[in-house]
N, C-alpha and C positions, 0 to 999 in steps of 0.2 A: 764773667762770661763774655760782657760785650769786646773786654779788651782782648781776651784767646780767640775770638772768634776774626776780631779784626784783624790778629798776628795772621790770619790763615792756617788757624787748627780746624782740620774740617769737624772732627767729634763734636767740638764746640760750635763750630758752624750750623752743625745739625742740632746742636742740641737748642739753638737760639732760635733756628726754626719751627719746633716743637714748641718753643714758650709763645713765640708770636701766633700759631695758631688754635695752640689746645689751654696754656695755661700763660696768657698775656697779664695776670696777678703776681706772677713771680717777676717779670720784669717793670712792673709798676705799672700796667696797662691796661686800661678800662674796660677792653674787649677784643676779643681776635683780632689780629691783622693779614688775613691771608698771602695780600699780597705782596707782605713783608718776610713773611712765613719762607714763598716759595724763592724769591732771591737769594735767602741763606742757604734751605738745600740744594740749590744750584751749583753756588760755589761749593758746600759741601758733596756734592756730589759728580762732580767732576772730578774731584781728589779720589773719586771711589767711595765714598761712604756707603754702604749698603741702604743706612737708614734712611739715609735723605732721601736714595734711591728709589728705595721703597714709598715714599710719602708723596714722592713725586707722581708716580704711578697711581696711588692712591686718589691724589690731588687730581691727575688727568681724567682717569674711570668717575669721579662724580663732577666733571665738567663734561664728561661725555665724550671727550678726546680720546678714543681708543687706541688711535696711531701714536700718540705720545704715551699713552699709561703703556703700552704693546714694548714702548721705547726703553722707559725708565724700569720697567722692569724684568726685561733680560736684562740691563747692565746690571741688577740686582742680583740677580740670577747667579753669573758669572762671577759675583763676592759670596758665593753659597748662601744666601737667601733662597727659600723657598716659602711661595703660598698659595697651595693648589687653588683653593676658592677664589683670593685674585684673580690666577688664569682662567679660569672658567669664567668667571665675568667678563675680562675682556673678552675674551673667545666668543662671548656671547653678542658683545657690542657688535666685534666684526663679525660674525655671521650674520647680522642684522644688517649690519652697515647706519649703526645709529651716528644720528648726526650730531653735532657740537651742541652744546647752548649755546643762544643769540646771547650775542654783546646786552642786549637790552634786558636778558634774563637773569645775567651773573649776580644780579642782587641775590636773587633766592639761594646761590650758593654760599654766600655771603652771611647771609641769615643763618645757615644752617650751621656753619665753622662757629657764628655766632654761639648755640646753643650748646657745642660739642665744647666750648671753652667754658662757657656756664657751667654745666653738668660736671666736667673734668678738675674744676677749682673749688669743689666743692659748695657749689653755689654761692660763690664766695661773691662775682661780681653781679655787677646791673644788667638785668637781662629781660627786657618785655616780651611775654612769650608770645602777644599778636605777630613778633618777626617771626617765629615758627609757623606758625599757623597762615600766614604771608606765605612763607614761601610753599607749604603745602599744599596750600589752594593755587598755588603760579603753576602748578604742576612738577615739580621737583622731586623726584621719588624718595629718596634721600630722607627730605623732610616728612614726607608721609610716611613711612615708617617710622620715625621717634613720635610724631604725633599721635599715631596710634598705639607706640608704646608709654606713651602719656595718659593715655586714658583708660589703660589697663594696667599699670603698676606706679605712675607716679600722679594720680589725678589730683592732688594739691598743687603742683606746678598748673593746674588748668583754673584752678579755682573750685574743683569740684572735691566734694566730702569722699567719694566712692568709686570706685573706678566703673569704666562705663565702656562695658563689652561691646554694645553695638556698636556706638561710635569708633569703637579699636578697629572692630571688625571693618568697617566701611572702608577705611583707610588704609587697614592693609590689601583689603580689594583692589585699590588704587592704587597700589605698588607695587604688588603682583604679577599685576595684567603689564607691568614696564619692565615684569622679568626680575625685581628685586626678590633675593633667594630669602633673604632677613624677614622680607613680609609673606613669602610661600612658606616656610618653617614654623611662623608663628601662624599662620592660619591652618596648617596640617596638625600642629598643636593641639589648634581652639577645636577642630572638629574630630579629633583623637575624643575630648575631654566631654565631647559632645555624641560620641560613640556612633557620628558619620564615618563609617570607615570608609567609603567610598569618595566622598566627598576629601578627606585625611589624605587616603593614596593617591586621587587627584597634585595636590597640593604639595605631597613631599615627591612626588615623581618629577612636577615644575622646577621645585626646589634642587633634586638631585641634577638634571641638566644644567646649573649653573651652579655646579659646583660643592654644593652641600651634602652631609653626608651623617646620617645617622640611622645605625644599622637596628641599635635597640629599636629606634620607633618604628623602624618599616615592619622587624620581627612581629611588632606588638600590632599592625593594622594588618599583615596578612595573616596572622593567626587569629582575625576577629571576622574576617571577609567571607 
């Protein structure tokens, strides 16, 4: 792979970007490397690769760069990629006008590709979940949502026997209110299951402004209201 990638095969390009940020196990590597990640799809996407395209953007929107994720994916676009809920996120950054991460914060991003490589390798590498829980608490929305989805469906990765709603709950509070659709969805979820239907259509109405879309559950909270 290193050596197609080096010929200047963008696929390979992208695809060595993918191992350095989600599964650094396949290339013999102890944990993410983001910012090895993003120099592959570079070159891989300058050749047009859609994917890298795509990841870039990705890569931009949880740095909070919406001029660049805005960037990298119309060129995505224009290789027939599409992903509504991407554009709404950004769409949502620039209606905000949200600002970058400071230099001094990009660790919590760091931490978080961290855990996205843990999880995607099958737990395969060394991963201390206090870097989650770091970056959560540094305010990175990102991380507050897996965190909270830690404490509702994988509470062994915390040390905990049981999954622990309130705690989920709190944290996706905290992701929410920064517009994260992942933590409006699961909190319209929790108070679906909790037969708040008000409190429900609160949260999937958040949710659908940035891009989310599930028709069943809205059925299910205005036939309950």
């Amino acid at each position: 792979l290193f050596k197609s990638a080096e010929a200047g095969y963008a696929e390979s390009q992208s695809q060595l970007g993918g191992c350095y940020a989600y599964r650094p196990d396949l290339i013999k590597r102890k944990g993410a490397d983001i910012d090895s990640a993003v120099i592959w799809w570079l070159k891989a996407a300058e050749q047009e690769d859609y994917v890298a395209q795509k990841e870039l953007a990705i890569f931009h929107v949880r740095m909070k760069e919406w001029k660049q994720a805005k960037y990298w994916l119309k060129r995505a676009e224009k290789n027939d990629f599409e992903d509504e809920t991407l554009y709404h996120e950004i769409r949502g950054y620039e209606r905000r006008n949200v600002q970058p991460i400071p230099k001094e914060s990009r660790i919590a991003v760091k931490q978080y590709y961290q855990f996205l490589s843990y999880v995607q390798s099958g737990y395969k590498l060394n991963f201390d979940i206090k870097n989650l829980i770091e970056s959560a608490e540094s305010g990175y929305v990102h991380s507050q949502t897996e965190l909270a989805c830690c404490y509702a469906y994988r509470p062994d990765l915390l040390g905990c026997e049981k999954p622990h709603i309130d705690s989920a709950v709190i944290w996706w509070h905290k992701a929410a209110e920064q517009d994260d659709w992942v933590a409006q969805e699961k909190l319209a979820q929790h108070y679906v299951d909790l037969q708040d239907w008000k409190q429900a259509k609160f949260w999937l109405k958040r949710a659908k402004k940035n891009g989310y879309k599930d028709k069943e559950l809205q059925k299910k909270i205005r036939k309950n209201l």
